[in-house]
C-alpha positions as CSV (number, residue, x, y, z in Angstrom):
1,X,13.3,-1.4,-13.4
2,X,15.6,-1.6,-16.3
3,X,19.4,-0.8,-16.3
4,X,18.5,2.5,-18.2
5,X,15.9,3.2,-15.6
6,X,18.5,3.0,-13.2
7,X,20.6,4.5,-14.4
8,X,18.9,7.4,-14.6
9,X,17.1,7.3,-11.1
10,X,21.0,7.4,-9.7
11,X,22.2,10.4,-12.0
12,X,19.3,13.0,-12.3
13,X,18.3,12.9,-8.3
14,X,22.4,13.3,-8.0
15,X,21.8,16.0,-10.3
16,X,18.7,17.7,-9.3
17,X,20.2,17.5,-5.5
18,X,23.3,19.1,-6.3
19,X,21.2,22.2,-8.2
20,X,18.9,22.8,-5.5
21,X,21.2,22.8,-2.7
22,X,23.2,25.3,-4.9
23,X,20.8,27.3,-5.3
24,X,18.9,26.9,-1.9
25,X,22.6,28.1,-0.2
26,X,22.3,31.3,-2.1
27,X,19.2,32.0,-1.7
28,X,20.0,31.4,2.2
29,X,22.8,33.3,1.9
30,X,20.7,36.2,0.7
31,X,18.5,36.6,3.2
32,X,20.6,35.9,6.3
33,X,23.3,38.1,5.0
34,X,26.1,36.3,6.0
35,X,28.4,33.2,4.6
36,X,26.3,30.3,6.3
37,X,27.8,27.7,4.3
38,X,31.5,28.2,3.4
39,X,33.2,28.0,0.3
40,X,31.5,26.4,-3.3
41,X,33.5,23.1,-2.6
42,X,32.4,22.5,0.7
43,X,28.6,23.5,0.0
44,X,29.2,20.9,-3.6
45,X,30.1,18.0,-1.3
46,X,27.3,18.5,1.3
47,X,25.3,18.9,-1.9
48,X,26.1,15.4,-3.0
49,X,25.6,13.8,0.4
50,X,22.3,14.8,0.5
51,X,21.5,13.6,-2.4
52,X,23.3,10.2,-1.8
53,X,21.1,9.6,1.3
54,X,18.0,10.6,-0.6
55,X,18.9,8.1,-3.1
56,X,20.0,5.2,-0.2
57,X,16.8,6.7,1.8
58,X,14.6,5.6,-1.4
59,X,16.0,2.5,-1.9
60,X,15.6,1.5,1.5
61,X,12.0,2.6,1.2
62,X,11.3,0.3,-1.9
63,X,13.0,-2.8,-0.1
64,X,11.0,-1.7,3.4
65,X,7.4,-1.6,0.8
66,X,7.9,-4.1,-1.1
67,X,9.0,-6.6,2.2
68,X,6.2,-5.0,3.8
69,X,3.2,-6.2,1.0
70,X,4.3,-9.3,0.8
71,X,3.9,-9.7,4.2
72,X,0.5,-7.8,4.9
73,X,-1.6,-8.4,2.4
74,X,-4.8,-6.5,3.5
75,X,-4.7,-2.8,2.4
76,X,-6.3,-1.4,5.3
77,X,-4.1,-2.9,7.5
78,X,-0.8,-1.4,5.8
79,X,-2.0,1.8,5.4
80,X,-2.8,1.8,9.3
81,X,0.7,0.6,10.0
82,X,2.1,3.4,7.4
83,X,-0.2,5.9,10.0
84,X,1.2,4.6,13.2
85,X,5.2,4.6,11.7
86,X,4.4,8.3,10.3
87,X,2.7,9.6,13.5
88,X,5.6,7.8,15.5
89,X,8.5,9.4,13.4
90,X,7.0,12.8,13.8
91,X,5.8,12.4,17.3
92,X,9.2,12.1,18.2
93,X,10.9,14.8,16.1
94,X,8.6,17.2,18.1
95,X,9.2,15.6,21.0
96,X,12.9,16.2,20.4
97,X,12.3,19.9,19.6
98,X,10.8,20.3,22.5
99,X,13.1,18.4,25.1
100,X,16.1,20.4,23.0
101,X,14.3,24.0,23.0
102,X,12.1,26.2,24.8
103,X,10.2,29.3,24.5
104,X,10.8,31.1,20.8
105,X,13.8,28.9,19.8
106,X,11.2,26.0,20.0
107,X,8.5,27.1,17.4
108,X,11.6,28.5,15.2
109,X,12.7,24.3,14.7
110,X,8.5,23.8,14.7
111,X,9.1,25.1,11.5
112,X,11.0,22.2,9.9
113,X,7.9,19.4,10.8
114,X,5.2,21.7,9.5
115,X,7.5,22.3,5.6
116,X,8.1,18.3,5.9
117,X,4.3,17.9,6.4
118,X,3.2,20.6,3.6
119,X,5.8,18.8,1.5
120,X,4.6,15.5,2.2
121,X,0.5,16.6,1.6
122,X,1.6,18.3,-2.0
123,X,3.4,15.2,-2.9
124,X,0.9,12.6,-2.1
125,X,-1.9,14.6,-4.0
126,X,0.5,15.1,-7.1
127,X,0.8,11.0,-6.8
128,X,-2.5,10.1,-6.4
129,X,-3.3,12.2,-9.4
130,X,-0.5,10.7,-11.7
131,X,-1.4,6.8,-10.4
132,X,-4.6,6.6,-8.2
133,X,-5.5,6.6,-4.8
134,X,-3.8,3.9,-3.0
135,X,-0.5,5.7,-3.7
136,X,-1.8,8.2,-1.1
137,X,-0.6,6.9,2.7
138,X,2.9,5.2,1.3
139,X,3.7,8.5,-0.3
140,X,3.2,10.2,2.7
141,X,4.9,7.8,4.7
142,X,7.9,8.4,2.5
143,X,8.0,11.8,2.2
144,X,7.4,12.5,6.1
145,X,9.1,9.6,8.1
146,X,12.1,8.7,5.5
147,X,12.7,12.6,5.5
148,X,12.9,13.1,8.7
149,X,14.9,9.4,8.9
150,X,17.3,10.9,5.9
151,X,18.1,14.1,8.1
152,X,18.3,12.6,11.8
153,X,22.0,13.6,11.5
154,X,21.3,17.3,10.9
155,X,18.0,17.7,13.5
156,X,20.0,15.7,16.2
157,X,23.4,16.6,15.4
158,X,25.9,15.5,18.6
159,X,28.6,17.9,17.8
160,X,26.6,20.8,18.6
161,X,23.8,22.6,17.9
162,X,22.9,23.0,13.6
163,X,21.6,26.5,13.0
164,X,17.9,26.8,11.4
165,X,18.8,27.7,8.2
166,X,21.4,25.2,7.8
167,X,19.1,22.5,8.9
168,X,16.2,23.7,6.8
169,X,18.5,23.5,3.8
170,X,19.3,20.1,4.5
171,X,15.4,19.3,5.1
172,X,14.7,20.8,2.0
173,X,17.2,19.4,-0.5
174,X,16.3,16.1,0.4
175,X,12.4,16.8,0.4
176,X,13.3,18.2,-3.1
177,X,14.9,14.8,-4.2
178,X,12.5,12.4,-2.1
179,X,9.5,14.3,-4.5
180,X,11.8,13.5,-7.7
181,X,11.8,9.8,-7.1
182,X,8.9,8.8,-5.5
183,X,6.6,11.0,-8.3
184,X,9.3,9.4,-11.1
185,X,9.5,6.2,-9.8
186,X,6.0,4.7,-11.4
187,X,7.2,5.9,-15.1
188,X,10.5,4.1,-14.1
189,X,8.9,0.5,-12.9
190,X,7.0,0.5,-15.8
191,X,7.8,2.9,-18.9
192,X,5.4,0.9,-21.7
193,X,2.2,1.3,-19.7
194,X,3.2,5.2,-19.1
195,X,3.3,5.6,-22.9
196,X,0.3,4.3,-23.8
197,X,-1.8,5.8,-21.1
198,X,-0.2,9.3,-22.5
């Protein structure tokens, strides 16, 4: 990845973050009726978070894959290990849910597994159709388990409980931005073999 690359991996998932939890609150806002998430400064700077751990959330991902292939070199095997971690991470967001809640409270916070799975199914496809199909299982990996990872601080928060639509905007900023780079990220490895495929 070249310093331009970089450069604008950091910058346009800052920037595409910051819009969509903008506009996300409002939206909220609208349909609950109510002033869920305070003032514009406060809702900028949880904007900006988000969008900071999407970004540290993806580079983690790339040191975790590219640690992880070097080690294990059969393909098969990986993507088995990528099922495990993903059915693990999930498993156990459920499994919270359902030690946390009970009766109607508990398939109100089902809802936030089943958008980070939809999100995670879309995303993959949209991959494997821009690069081929072994980008299938470590996209999904990503977009379900370093998700869920990314927002551990919302789902399990230990000053209180986080109210549903405040979680499920923090769920799906950083969906929003964890589709940016992993769909981006192959045009910004390698730019020259993008162009002339194009």
């Amino acid at each position: 990845m070249t310093l331009k690359n970089l450069f604008h991996w950091f910058w346009s998932t800052l920037a595409l973050g910051s819009v969509s939890a903008l506009v996300l609150a409002f939206l909220i806002e609208a349909v609950t009726g109510g002033n869920v998430f305070g003032e514009i400064g406060q809702l900028l700077l949880l904007a900006l978070t988000l969008s900071a751990a999407a970004e540290l959330g993806f580079f983690s991902y790339l040191v975790f894959n590219w640690l992880s292939r070097g080690l294990i070199r059969n393909k098969g095997v990986y993507d088995a290990i990528l099922f495990f971690l993903t059915a693990l991470v999930i498993g156990n967001l459920v499994y919270l849910n359902a030690v946390k809640f009970s009766g109607t409270d508990f398939w109100i916070h089902l809802s936030i597994p089943a958008v980070v799975l939809i999100a995670a199914l879309i995303t993959a496809w949209a991959k494997t159709r821009m690069t081929n199909g072994s980008a299938w299982w470590p996209t999904f990996f990503f977009m379900t388990a370093a998700t869920i990872l990314e927002c551990i601080p919302s789902i399990n928060a230990k000053a209180g409980e986080v109210p549903v639509p405040i979680l499920l905007h923090t769920v799906l900023v950083v969906l929003i931005c964890n589709a940016w780079q992993i769909l981006r990220l192959h045009r910004w490895v390698s730019p020259k073999k993008e162009k002339t495929r194009g």
